[in-house]
FIKOL-525138 format. One record per residue: x, y, z of N, C-alpha, C, O, CB in turn; residue in three letters. Coordinates in Angstrom, 2 decimals. Each point is the difference from the previous one (the first is absolute). Glycine has a CB too. Layout:
<atoms>
+---------+---------+---------+---------+---------+---------+---------+---------+---------+---------+---------+---------+---------+---------+---------+-----+
|     n.x |     n.y |     n.z |    ca.x |    ca.y |    ca.z |     c.x |     c.y |     c.z |     o.x |     o.y |     o.z |    cb.x |    cb.y |    cb.z |  aa |
+---------+---------+---------+---------+---------+---------+---------+---------+---------+---------+---------+---------+---------+---------+---------+-----+
|       X |       Y |       Z |       X |       Y |       Z |       X |       Y |       Z |       X |       Y |       Z |       X |       Y |       Z | ala |
...
+---------+---------+---------+---------+---------+---------+---------+---------+---------+---------+---------+---------+---------+---------+---------+-----+
</atoms>
This chain:
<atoms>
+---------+---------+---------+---------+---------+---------+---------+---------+---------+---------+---------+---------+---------+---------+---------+-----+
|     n.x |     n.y |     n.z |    ca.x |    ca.y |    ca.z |     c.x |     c.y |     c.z |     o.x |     o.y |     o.z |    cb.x |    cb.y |    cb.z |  aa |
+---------+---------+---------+---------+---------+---------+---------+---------+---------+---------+---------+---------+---------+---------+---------+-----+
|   50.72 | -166.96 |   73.67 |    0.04 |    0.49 |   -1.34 |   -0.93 |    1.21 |   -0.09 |   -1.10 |   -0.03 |    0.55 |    1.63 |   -2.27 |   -1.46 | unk |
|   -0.08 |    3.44 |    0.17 |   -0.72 |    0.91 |    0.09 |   -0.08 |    0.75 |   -1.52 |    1.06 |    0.51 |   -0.38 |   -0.50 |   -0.51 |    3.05 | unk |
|   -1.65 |    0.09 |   -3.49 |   -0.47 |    0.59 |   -0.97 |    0.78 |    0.90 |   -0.29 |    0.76 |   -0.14 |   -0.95 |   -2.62 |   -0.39 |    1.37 | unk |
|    1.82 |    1.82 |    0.46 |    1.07 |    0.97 |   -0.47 |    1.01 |    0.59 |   -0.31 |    0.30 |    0.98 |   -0.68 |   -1.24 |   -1.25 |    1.11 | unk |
|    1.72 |   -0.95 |    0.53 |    1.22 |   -0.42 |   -0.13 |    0.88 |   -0.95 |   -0.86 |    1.20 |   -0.04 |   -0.25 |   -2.00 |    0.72 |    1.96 | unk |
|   -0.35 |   -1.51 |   -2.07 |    0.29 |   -0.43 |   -1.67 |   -0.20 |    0.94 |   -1.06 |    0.42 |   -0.07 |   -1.16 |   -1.13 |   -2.01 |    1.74 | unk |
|    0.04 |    2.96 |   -0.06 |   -0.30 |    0.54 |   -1.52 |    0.76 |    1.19 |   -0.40 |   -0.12 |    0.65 |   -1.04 |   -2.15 |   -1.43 |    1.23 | unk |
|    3.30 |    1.00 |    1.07 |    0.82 |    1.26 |   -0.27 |    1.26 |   -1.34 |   -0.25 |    0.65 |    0.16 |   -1.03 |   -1.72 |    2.71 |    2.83 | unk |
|    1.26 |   -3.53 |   -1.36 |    0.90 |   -0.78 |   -0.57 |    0.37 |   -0.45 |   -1.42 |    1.09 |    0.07 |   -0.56 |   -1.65 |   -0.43 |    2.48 | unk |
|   -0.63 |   -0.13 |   -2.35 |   -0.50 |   -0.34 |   -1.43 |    0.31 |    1.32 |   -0.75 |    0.17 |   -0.14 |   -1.21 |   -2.17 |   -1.60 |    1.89 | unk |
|    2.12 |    3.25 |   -0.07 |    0.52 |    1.25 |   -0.40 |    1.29 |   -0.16 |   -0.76 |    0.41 |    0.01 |   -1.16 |   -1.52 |    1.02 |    3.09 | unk |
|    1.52 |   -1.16 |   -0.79 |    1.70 |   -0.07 |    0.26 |    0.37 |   -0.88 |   -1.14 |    0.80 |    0.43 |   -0.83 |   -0.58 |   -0.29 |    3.60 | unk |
|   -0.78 |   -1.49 |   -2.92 |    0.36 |   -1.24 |   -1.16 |   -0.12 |    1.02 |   -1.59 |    0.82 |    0.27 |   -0.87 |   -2.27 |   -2.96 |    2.53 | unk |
|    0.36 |    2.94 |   -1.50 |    0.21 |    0.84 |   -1.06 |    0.88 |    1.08 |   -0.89 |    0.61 |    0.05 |   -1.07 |   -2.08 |   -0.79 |    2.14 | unk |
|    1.03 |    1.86 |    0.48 |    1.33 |    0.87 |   -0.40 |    1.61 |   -0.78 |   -0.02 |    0.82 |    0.60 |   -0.68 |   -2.36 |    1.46 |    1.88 | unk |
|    1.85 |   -2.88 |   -0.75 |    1.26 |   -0.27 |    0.35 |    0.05 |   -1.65 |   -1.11 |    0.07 |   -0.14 |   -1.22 |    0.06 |    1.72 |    4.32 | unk |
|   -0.18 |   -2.35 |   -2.24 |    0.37 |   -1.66 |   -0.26 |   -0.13 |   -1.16 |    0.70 |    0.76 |   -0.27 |    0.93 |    0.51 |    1.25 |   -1.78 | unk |
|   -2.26 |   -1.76 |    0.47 |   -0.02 |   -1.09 |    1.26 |    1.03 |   -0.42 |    0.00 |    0.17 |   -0.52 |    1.10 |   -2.07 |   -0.19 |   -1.04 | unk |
|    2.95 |    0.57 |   -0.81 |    1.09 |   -0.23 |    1.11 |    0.97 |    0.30 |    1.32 |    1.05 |   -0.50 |    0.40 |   -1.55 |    0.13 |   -2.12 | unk |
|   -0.51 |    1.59 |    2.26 |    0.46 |    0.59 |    1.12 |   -1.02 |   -0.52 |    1.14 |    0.32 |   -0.04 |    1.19 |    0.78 |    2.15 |   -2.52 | unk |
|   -2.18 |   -2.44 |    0.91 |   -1.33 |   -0.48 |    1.05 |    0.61 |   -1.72 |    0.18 |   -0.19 |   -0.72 |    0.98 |   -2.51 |    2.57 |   -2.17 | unk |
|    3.38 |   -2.17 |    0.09 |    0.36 |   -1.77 |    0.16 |    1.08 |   -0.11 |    1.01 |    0.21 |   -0.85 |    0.87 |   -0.64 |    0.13 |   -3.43 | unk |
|    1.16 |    1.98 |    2.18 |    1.48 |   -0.56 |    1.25 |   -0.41 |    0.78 |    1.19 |    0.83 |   -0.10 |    0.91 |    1.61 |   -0.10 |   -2.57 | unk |
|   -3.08 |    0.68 |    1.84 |   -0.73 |    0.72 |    1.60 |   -0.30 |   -1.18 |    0.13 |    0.73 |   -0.75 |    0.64 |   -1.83 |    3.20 |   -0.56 | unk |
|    0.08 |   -2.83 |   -0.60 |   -0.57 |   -1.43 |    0.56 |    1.20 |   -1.24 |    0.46 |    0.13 |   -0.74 |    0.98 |   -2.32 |    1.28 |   -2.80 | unk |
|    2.84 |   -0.35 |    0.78 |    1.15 |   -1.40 |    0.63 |    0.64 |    0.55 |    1.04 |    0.60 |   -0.80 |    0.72 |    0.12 |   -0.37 |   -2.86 | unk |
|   -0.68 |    2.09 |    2.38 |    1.15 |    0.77 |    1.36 |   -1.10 |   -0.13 |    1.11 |    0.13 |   -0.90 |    0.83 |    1.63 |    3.15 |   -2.17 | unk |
|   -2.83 |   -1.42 |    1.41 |   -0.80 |   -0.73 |    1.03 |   -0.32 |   -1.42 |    0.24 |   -0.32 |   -0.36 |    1.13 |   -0.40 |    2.21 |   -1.43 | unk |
|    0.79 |   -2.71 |   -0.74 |    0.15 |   -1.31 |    0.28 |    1.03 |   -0.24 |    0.56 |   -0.18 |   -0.81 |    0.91 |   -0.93 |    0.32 |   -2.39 | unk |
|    2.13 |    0.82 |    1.37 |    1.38 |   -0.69 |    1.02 |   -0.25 |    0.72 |    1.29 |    0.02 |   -0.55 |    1.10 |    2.10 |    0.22 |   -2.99 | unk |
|   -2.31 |    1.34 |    1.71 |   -0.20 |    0.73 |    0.98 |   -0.38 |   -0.96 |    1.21 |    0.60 |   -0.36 |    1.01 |   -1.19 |    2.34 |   -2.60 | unk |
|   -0.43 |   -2.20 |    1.14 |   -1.13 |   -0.72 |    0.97 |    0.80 |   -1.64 |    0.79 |   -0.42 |   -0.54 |    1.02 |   -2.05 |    1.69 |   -3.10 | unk |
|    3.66 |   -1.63 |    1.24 |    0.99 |   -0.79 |    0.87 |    0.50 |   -0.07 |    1.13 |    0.23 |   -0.92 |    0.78 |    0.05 |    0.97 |   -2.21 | unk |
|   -0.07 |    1.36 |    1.43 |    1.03 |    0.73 |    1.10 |   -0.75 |   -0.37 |    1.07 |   -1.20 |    0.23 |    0.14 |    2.25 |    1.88 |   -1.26 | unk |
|    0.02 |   -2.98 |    2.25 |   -0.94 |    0.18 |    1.49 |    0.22 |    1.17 |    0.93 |   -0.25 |    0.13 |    1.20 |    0.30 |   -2.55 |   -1.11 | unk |
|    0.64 |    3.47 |   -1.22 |   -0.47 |    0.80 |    0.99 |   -1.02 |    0.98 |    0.63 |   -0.12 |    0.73 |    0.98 |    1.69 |   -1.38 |   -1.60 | unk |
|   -2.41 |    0.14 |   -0.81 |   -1.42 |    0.78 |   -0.11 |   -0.76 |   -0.37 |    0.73 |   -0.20 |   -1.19 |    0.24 |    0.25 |    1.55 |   -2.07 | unk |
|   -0.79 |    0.84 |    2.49 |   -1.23 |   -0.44 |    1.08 |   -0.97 |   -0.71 |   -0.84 |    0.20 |   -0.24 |   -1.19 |   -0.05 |    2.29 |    2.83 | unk |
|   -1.37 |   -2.42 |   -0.89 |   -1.02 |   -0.10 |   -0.39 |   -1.16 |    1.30 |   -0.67 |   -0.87 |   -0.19 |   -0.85 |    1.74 |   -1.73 |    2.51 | unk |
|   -0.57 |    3.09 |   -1.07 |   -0.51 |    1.21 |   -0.64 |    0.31 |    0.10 |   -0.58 |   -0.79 |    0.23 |   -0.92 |    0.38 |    0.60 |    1.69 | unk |
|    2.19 |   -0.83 |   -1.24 |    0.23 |    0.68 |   -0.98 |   -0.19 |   -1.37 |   -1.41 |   -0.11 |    0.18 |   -1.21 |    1.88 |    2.01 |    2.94 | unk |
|   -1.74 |   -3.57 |   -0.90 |   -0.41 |   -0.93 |   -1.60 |   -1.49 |    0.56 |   -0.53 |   -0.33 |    0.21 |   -1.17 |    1.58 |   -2.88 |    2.02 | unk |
|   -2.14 |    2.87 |    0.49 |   -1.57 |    0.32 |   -0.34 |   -0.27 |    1.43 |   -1.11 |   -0.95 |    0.21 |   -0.76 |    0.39 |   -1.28 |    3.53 | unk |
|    2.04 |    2.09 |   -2.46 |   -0.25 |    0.87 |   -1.16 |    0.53 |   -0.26 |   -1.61 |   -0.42 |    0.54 |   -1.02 |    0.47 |    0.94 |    3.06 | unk |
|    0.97 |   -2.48 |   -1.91 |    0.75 |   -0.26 |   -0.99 |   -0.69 |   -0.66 |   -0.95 |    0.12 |    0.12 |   -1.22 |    1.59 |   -0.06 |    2.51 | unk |
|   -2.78 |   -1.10 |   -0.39 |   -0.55 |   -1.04 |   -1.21 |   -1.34 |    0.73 |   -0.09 |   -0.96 |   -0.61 |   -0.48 |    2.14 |   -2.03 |    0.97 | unk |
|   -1.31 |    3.71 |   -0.13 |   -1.07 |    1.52 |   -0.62 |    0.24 |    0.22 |   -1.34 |   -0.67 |   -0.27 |   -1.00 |    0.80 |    1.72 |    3.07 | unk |
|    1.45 |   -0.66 |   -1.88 |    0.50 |    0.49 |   -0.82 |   -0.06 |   -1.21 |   -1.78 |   -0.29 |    0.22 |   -1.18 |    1.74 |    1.38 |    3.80 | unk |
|   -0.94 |   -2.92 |   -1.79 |    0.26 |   -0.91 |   -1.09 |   -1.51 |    0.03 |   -0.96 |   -0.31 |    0.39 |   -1.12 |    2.26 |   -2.06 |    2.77 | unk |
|   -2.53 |    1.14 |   -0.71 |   -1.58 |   -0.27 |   -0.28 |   -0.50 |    1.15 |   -0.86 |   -0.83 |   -0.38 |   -0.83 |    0.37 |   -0.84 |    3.13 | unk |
|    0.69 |    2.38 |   -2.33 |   -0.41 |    1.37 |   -1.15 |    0.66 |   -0.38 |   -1.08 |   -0.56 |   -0.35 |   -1.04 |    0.43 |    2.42 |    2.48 | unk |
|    1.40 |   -2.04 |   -1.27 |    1.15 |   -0.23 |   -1.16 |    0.05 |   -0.63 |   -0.85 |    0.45 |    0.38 |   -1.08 |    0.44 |   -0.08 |    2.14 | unk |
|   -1.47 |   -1.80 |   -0.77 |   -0.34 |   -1.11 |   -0.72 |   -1.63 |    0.37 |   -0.49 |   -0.38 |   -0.65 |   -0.98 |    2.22 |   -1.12 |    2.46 | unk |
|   -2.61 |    2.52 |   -1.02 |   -1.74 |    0.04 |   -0.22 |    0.42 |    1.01 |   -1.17 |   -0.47 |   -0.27 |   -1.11 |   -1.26 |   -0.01 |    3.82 | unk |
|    2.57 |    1.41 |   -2.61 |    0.17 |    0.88 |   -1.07 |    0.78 |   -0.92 |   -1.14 |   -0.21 |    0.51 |   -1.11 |    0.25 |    1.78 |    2.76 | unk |
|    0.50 |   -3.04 |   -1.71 |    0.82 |   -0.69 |   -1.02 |   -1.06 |   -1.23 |   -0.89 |    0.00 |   -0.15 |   -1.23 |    2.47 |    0.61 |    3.05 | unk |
|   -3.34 |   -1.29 |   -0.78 |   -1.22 |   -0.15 |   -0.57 |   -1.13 |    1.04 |   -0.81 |   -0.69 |   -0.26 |   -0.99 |    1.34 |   -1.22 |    2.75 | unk |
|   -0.60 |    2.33 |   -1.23 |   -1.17 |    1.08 |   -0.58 |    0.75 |    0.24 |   -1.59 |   -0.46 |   -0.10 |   -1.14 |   -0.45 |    1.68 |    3.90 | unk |
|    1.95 |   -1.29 |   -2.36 |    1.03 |    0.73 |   -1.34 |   -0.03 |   -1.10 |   -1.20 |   -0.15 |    0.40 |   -1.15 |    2.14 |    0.96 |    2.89 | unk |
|   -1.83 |   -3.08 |   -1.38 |   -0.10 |   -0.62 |   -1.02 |   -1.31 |   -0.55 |   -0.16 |   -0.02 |   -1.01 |   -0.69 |    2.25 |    0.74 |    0.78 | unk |
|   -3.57 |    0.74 |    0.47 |   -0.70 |    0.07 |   -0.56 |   -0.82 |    0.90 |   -1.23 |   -0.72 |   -0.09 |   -1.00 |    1.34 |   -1.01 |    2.93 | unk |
|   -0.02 |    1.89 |   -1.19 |   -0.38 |    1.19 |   -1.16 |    0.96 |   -0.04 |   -1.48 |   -0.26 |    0.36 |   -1.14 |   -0.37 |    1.36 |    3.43 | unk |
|    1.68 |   -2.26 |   -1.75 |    0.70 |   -0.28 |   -1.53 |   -0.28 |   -1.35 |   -0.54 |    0.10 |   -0.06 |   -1.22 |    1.84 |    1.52 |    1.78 | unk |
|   -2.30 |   -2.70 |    0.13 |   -0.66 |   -1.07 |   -0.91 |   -1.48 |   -0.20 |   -0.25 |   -0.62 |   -0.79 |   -0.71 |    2.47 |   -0.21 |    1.42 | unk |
|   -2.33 |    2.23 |    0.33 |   -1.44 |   -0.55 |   -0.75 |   -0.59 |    1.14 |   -0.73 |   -0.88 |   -0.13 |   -0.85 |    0.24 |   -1.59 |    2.70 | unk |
|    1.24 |    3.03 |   -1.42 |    0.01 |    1.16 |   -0.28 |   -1.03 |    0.63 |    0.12 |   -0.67 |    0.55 |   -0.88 |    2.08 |   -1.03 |   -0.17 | unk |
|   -1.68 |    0.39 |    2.81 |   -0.82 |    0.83 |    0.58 |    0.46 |    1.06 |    0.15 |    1.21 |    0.18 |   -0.15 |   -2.09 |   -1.57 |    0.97 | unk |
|    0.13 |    2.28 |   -0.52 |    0.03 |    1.65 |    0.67 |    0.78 |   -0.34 |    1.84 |   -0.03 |   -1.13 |    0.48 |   -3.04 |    2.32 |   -2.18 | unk |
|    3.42 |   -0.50 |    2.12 |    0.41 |    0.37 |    1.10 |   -1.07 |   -0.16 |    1.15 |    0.02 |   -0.58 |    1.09 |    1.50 |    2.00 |   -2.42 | unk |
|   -2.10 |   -0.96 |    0.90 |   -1.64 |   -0.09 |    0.79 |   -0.56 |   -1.73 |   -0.24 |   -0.60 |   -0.71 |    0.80 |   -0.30 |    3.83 |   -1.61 | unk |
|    1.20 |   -3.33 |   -0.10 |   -0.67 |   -1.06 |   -0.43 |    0.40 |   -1.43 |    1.01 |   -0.72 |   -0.86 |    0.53 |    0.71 |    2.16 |   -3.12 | unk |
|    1.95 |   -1.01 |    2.54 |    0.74 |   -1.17 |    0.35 |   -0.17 |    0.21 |    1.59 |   -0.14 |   -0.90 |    0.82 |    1.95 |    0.61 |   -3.05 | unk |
|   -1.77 |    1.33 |    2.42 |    0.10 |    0.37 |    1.84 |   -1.45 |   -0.76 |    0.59 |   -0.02 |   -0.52 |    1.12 |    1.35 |    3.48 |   -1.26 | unk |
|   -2.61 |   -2.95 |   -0.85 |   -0.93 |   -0.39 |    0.56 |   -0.26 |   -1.83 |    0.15 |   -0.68 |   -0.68 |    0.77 |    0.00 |    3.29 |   -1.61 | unk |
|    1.70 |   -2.99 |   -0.49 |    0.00 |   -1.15 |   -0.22 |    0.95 |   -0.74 |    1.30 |   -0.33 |   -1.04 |    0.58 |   -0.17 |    1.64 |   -3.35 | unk |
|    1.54 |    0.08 |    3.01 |    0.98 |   -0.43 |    1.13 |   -0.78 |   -0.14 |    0.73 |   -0.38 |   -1.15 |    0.22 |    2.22 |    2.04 |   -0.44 | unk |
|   -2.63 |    0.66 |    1.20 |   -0.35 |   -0.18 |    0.93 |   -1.28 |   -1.41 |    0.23 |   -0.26 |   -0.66 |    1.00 |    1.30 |    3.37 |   -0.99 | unk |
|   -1.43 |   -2.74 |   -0.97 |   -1.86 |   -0.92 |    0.31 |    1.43 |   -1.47 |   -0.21 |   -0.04 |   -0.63 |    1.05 |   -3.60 |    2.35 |   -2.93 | unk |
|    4.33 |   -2.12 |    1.28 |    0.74 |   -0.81 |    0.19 |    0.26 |   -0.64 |    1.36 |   -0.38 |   -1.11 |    0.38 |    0.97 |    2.19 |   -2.21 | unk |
|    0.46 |    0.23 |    2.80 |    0.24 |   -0.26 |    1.17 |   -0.78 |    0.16 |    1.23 |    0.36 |   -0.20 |    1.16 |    1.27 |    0.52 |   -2.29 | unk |
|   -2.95 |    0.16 |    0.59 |   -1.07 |    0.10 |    1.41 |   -0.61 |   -1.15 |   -0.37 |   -0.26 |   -0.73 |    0.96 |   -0.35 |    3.30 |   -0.35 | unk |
|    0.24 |   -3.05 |   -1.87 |   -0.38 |   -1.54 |    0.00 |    1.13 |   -1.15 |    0.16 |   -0.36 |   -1.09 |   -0.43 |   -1.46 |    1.95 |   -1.07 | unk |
|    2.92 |   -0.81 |    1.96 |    1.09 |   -0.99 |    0.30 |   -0.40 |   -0.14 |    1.96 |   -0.45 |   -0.91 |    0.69 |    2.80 |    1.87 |   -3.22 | unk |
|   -1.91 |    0.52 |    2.83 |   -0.59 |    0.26 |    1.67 |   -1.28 |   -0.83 |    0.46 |    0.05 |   -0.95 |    0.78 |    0.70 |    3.46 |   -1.01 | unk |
|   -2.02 |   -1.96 |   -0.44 |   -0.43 |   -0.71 |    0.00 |   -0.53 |   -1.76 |   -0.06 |   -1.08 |   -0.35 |    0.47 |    1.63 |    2.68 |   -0.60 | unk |
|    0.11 |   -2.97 |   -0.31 |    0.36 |   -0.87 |   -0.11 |   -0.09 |   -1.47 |    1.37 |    0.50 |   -1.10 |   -0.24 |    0.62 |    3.14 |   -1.58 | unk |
+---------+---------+---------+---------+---------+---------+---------+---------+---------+---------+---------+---------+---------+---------+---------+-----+
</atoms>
């Protein structure tokens, strides 16, 4: 998962519609069925997933609790370095 890459994502939701970040996500989810996928290429896919879903969290945080951008990205992140941690 990578900060910056959620956060140009969380862009995109904006300008556009999470409903384009939700069905990426379900297509890389099937995706990830297929045996014909390597192991590299699952290791980039569930990259990809893993942003997709972190930006879709960030996004409904900021609309239910109605943080700042800055605010929710920081809340995600101390979230998932204290889960790692773990």
């Amino acid at each position: 998962m990578r900060l910056p890459i959620i956060k140009h994502l969380n862009q995109f939701i904006e300008e556009n519609d999470q409903d384009y970040a939700i069905e990426a996500l379900e297509l890389l989810e099937h995706l990830t069925e297929s045996r014909a996928i390597k192991d590299e290429e699952l290791d980039v896919i569930g990259e990809l997933i893993s942003n997709i879903a972190g930006s879709l969290e960030v996004r409904e945080m900021m609309k239910k609790e109605g943080l700042s951008e800055k605010e929710a990205l920081n809340a995600f992140m101390k979230r998932v370095t204290g889960a790692i941690d773990q």
